[in-house]
Structures are given as C-alpha cells and as structure tokens.
N, C-alpha and C positions, 0 to 999 in steps of 0.2 A: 068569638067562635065557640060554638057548643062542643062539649067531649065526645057526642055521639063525631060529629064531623072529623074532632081532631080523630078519631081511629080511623075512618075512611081512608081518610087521605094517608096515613100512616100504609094500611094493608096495601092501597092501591101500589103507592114507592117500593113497598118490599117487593109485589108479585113483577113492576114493570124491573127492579135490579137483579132479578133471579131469569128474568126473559133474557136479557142482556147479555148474562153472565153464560147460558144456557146456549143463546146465539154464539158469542166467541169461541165456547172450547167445540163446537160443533162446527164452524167454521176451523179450527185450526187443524180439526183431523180430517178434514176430507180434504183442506187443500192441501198440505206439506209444503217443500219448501221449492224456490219456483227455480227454473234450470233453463237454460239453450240445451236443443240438440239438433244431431247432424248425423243426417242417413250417410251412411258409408257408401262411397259409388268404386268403382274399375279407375287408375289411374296409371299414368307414366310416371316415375319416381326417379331419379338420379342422387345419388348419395353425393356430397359434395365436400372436398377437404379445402377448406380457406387456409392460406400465408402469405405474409407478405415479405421482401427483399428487396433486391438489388438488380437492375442487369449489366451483364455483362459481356465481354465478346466472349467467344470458344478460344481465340488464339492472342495472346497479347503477350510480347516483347518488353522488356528493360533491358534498353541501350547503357552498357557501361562502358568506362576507357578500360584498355589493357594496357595503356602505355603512358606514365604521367608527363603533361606538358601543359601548354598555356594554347587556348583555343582559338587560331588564326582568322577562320572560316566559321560562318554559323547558316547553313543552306536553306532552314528550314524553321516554320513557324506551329507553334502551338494551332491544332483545328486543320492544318496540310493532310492532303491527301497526295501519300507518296508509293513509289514501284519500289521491290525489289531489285536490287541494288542500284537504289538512287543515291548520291552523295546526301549525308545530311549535317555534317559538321570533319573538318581539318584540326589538327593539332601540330601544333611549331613543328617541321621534323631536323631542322639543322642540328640538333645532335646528335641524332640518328645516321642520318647520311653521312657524319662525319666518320660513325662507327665502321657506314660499310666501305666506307671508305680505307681506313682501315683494314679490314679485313681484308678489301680484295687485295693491297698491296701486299699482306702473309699470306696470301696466296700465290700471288706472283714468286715470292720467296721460295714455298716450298715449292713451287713445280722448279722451277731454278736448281733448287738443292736436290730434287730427284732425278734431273738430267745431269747434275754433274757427278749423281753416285751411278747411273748407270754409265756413261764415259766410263769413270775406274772401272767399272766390274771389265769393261771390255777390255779394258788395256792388261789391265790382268790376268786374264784370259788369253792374248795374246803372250805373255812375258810367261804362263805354265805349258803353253804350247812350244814358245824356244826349251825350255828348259827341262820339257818331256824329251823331244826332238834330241836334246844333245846328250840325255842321259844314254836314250839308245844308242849313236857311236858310241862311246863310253864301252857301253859295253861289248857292243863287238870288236873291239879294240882290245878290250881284255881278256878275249878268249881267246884272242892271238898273240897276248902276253904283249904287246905295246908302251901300254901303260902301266903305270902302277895301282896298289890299291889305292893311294889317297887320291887322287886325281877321281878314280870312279866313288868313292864315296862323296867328295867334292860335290858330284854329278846328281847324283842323288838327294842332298845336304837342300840345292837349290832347286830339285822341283818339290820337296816338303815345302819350303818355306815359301814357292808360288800358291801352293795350293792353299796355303794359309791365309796370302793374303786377299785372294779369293772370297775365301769364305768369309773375309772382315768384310771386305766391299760391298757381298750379297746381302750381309745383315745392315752396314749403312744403306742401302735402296731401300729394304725392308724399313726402316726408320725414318726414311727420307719418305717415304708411300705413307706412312700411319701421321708426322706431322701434316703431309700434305689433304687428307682425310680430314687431320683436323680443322685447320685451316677454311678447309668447303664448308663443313659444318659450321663451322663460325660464323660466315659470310651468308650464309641460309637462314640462319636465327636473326642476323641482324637483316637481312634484307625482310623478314615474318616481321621483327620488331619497326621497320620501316613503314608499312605495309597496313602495319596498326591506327597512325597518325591520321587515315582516310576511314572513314566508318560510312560505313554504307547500310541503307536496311536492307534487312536479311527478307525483309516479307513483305506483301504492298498491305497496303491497310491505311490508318486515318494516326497519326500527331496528337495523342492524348494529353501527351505531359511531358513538359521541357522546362529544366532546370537548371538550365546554363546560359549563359549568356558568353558572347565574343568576348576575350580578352582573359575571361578567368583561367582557372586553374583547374584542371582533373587529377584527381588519384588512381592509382588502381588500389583495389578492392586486398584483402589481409584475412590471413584466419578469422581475426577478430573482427574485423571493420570490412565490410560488405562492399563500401567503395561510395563511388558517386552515380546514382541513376542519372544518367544525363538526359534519357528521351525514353517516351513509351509509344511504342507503334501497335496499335492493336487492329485485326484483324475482324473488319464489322459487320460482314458478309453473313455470320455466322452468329446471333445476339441466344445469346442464356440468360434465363432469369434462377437467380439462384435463393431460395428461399427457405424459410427454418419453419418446418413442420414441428407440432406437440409430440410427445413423446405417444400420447393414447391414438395419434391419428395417423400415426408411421405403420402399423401393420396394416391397415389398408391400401397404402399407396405401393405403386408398383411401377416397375419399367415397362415405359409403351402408352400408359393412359392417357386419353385428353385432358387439356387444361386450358383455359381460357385466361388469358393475362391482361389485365388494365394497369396503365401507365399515371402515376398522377401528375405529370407535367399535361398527357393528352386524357383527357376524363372523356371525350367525346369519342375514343377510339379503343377498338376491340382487338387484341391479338389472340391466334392459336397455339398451338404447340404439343409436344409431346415430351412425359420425364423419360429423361436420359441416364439419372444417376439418384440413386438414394442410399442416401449416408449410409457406414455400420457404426459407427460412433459419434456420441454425441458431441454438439457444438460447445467449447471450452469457454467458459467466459471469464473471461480477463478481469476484469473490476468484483467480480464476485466476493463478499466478504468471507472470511474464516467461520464456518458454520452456520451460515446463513445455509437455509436450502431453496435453489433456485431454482426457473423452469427450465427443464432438458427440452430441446428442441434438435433437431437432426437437420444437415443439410439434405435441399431435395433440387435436382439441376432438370428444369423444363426448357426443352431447346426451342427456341420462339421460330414460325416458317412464313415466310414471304420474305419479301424487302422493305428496310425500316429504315428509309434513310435519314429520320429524324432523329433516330433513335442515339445518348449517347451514353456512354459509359456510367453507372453509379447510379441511371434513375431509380426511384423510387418505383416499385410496382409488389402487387395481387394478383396473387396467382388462387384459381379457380380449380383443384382439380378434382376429374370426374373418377370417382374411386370404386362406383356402382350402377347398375344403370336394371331395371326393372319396366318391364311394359305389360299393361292391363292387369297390376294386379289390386286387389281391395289395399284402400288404404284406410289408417285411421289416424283423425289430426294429433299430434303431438302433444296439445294441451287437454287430450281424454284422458292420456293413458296415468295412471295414479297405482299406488303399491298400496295391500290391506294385508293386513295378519288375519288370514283365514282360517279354518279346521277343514282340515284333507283327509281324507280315509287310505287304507294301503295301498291301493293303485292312483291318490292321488288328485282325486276328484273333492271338491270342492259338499262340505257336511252344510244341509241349511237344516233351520230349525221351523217347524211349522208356524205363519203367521196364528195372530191373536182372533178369533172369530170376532165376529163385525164387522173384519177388516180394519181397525183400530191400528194404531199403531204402537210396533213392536216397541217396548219401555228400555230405555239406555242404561245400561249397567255400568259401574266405575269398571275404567280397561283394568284397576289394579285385580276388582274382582273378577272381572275376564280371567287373566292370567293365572290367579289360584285356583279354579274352577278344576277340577279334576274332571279329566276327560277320558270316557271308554277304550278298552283295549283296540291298538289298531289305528285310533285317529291322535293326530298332531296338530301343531299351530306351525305353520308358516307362512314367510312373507312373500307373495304373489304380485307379478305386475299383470295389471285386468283395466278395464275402462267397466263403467255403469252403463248397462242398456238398462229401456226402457220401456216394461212390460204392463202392463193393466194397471198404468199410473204409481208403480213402485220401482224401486231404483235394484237392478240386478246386477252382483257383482259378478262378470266374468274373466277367467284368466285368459291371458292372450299371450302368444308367441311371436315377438314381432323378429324382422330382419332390419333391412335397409334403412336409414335413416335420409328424408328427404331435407328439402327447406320448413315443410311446413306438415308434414305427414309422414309416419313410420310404415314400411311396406310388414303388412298382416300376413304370419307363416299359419297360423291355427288359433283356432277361439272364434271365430267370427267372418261373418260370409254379408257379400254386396246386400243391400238395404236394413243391413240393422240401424237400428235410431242410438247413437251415443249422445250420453251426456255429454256437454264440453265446455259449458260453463255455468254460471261464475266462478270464477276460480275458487274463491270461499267457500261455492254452496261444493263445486269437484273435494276438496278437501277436505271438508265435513263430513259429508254422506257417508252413510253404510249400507251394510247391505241388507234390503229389506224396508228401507226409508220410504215414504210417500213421497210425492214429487209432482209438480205441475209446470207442465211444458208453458210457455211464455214465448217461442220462438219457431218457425218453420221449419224443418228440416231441409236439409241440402242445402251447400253455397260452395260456389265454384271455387277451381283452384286444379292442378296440378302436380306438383312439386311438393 
C-alpha cells in the first residue's frame, strides 16, 4: 500500500471518530436520564393504622374454691355452654355440715340459756315485789310504834338485797342474748361455708378452661398463693380484639373509629368493629433484656359487632383501623415524594438559579462545595419534602405539604393541584435527580388506584 493511501485512510478514521464522539455527548444532552410519570388525579384516601393481637370476650370469669375439699361432682366439660347459675362442679361437704351441725346444737343451748335467765329475772321480780309489799306494813307499823326498829330495818335489808339480785339476773339475760347472737352468727358462717361446696356460674357464657378433674383436691387461694382456677366461663356475646399499636401510630387512633378485623384461623372472613379503649400506658414486656431498647406498643381494645359463633378465645387477628378518611382530594403516590437541601429566600420560597443557555445541562458541583458556598443575605439551605414535576423536559423541584397517609398515596395540603405530571420512578433515577436535571419521559402518565 502507498503512503499517499496510508494517510487517507488515517484522516478518514480520525473524521468518522470525532463523528461519533460528536454524536454521543449530543445525544447525552438532549436526552437526560429516562423516568416514569404520573399525572396526579382527585382521589378517596383513608389513612389506615395496621396491629395485630388477640380476641377476646368483653366478660370472662375464673371460677376459684372458697372452701378446700376433694371434688365429688364435675357437671361440666371443657367447650359447655352453660346458664347462670348452672351447677358446674360439688366439693365433699361432710365436714362442713358436720360444723352446722354443730352450731345449730349452740344454738339450741344458748336460746335454752336465755329462757332460763329470763325465768329468773321473773322470779325475781316477783321476790322485790313481796319484799317492797312487806316493807310497807313495816312501816306503817312503826309509826304506830308496833314494832321495833330492827325488825323495820330487817324490812328494808331484804328489798336492797332483792333489788340486787335483779339486777345480776338482768345482766345474766343480757349475756345469755349476746352468746346467743353469737351462736346465730356461727351457724350463718357455717351454713355460707356449706353453701360454698356447690359452685354455680355466676354468668351464662361458653367453658373456656377446666382444670380439675373429679376426685382432686382444691385450695383456696392466700395473700401469696392465688389458689386454684378451677374453670373459666367467658362471656362470647361480646368478642374484643385487643391489639398493640406503635408508639408513632397511637396519636392518631381514637375512640369510636372503624376498624376492620381479619381472623387468621378464618382468612376468608371479614369482621367490623369499633375502638373502645386506648391504652395511656405502654405495654410492659416481661422477657425484655436490662438495657436493651425495645418497641413500645400500647394496648388498643376494638369491640368486634355481629355474631361470631366461631369465634374462640385467644385467636390470632388484624386489626385494620381507619384513623382518616379524605374524599376527592389530589393525591400524590408515596413513592414521588423525596427530601432536597434547597436555598429558600425569607418568606421561604424556593431560590433557583438560571439554566445554562442552549439549554445544556446545569454542571454538578461536589455537595461539599455546595455547602461552603456562601450565600447572599436573607437566603438559607434547607431540607424540604417536594416531588420532581415535569416541565419542558427538565425535572422541577417542588415543595409540597402533604396530610393523610393512604396505602399507596399521601393526601396533597399545598404545592400542587390535579394534573401535574410527577416523576415517580425509577427509584434510582427519584434519588438521584436534582433540580434543574434533563429528563426523558419513558412512561404514560396516569394509572389507576385509590387508596
């Protein structure tokens, strides 16, 4: 090959690598970097606080003994649906009845001993009445100088000493009335302590938990020692689900809200309800280490309404509650909304700087230099939550004011009004971007949705 040739082909390679190169960075500025958007439309929004727990009845009973014996009778089975006062288990009572037995027979005693302290008072009574009676001759006896004095002293001597014993026999009645008080009292306790041995429910409801069987032994219950639960009747007319709220989603909940409860035994069924109760203090937990810091969570009691007759104590459930509710307002989806470190001026408004003529794109400066840059009196850097519209193919930061938080959309207070085009993804190019970035749409605007 001749040297004129090799230069040819030399100049032609440089002019077609300078086309090329020419082509790319001219390509890279008009497209920028590619994005989803999503025209904001009017939506219905509900804020929603998710927990899950426990249900439970409103009203549930532990059946303890009050009287220790050995269990005769056992009426009733674990899963019974029983009435108020139904028999539900007997306890031995032969020692018992041996007590009132006893008793009544000190009773019999003291009424005995108080009919024969009223007798005396009477006879007594009769014996100050001779003895007044004869004092009086006495003395008219001896104003007619009859008798002497000792004889009228005599006279006198023995109605003192009736009227004395009077007064012993009125205090034996009185003594004979207070043991016989006691007595009744005795026989009242033993007959309560009798009385014991038959346990009855106190409420109609459903046989959660039975812990005894015929033949054993019950205690009653001690300062220290609580006793033996023998039976749990609970009350299932009345189902709660009681569940542990986060600490940051208890200021929104309230008494009165709807809440929607799913059961995980029933997955194919929906309950309603309303909260009834929210904790003021938080849920203690027990196994927590020394210094660990754990999640505070608060009880929150949702009263479930219809009839659930499946329903039993301790299921597992998800509670749904609606803690907000919003209709036809602008939404914008959750995964727009992004924080920038902007420059604000004194009322606040958002400083831009003038694009690069050509339209070129603005040149990225290190954030370190950002942040040393000294800025005119009056303007500051702060950090703003805003979403990226999208205007004449460049990506604009604006601040937004949101409220409600849905499933998938936060409700729009200020920044932004029905058909703006938000950026909303890729999530890279959303985290990336700045303000003033070129941008090339890739996606339709508007996709259905709700919530």
């Amino acid at each position: 090959m001749s040297r004129r040739k090799k230069i040819l082909i030399a100049a032609g390679m440089v002019i077609l690598l300078g086309a090329i190169v020419f082509a790319n960075l001219n390509f890279t500025r008009e497209s920028g970097a590619e994005v989803n958007v999503e025209k904001l439309q009017k939506r219905d929004l509900e804020a929603i606080v998710s927990a899950s727990g426990t249900l439970q009845p409103k009203r549930s009973v532990n059946i303890s003994a009050d009287t220790m014996g050995r269990v005769t009778s056992l009426a009733v089975n674990e899963g019974d649906r029983v009435q108020a006062g139904q028999l539900l288990l007997q306890i031995d009572p032969r020692n018992l009845t041996s007590a009132v037995q006893r008793s009544e027979a000190g009773l019999e005693g003291a009424r005995s001993a108080v009919a024969q302290s009223r007798t005396a008072v009477d006879n007594t009574r009769v014996a100050l009445k001779q003895a007044q009676d004869n004092l009086a001759r006495q003395r008219e006896l001896a104003k007619e100088g009859l008798i002497t004095r000792e004889v009228l002293e005599r006279a006198e001597s023995e109605v003192s000493m009736r009227e004395g014993d009077l007064r012993a026999q009125l205090q034996a009645v009185s003594a004979a009335e207070s043991r016989l008080r006691q007595e009744q009292a005795t026989l009242s306790g033993a007959r309560l302590d009798l009385s014991k041995v038959r346990i009855e429910s106190p409420i109609t409801g459903l046989v959660t938990r039975r812990n005894i069987e015929e033949g054993e032994m019950v205690v009653i219950g001690t300062m220290n020692n609580a006793g033996t639960v023998l039976l749990t009747i609970a009350d299932m007319s009345v189902i709660e689900a009681e569940v542990e709220v986060d600490e940051t989603d208890i200021p929104d909940v309230a008494i009165g809200q709807v809440a929607k409860i799913s059961v995980d035994a029933f997955p194919d069924r929906t309950y309603t309800g309303r909260v009834t109760e929210v904790g003021n203090s938080p849920i203690q937990s027990a196994g927590a280490s020394v210094g660990a810091r754990a999640a505070t969570n608060f009880k929150v009691v949702v009263q479930l309404e219809g009839d659930m007759p499946d329903i039993r104590p301790g299921f597992t459930c998800t509670a749904e509650i609606t803690t907000a509710t919003r209709t036809q307002v602008v939404g914008v989806p959750i995964q727009a909304t992004t924080v920038r470190e902007m420059i604000v001026d004194e009322q606040g408004g958002i400083v831009r700087t003038a694009p690069p003529a050509g339209g070129e794109r603005r040149p990225r400066r290190p954030a370190a230099a950002q942040a040393d840059e000294q800025l005119p009196p009056g303007q500051t850097r702060k950090e703003l939550e805003g979403v990226f519209l999208v205007q004449n193919g460049i990506a604009v930061f604006t601040a937004v004011k949101t409220g409600i938080a849905g499933e998938r959309f936060f409700e729009v207070v200020t920044g932004l009004k029905e058909g703006d085009e938000v950026i909303v993804g890729p999530f890279s190019s959303v985290r990336a971007l700045k303000d003033g970035d070129p941008v090339k749409v890739t996606a339709a605007p508007g996709r259905p949705g709700s919530r």
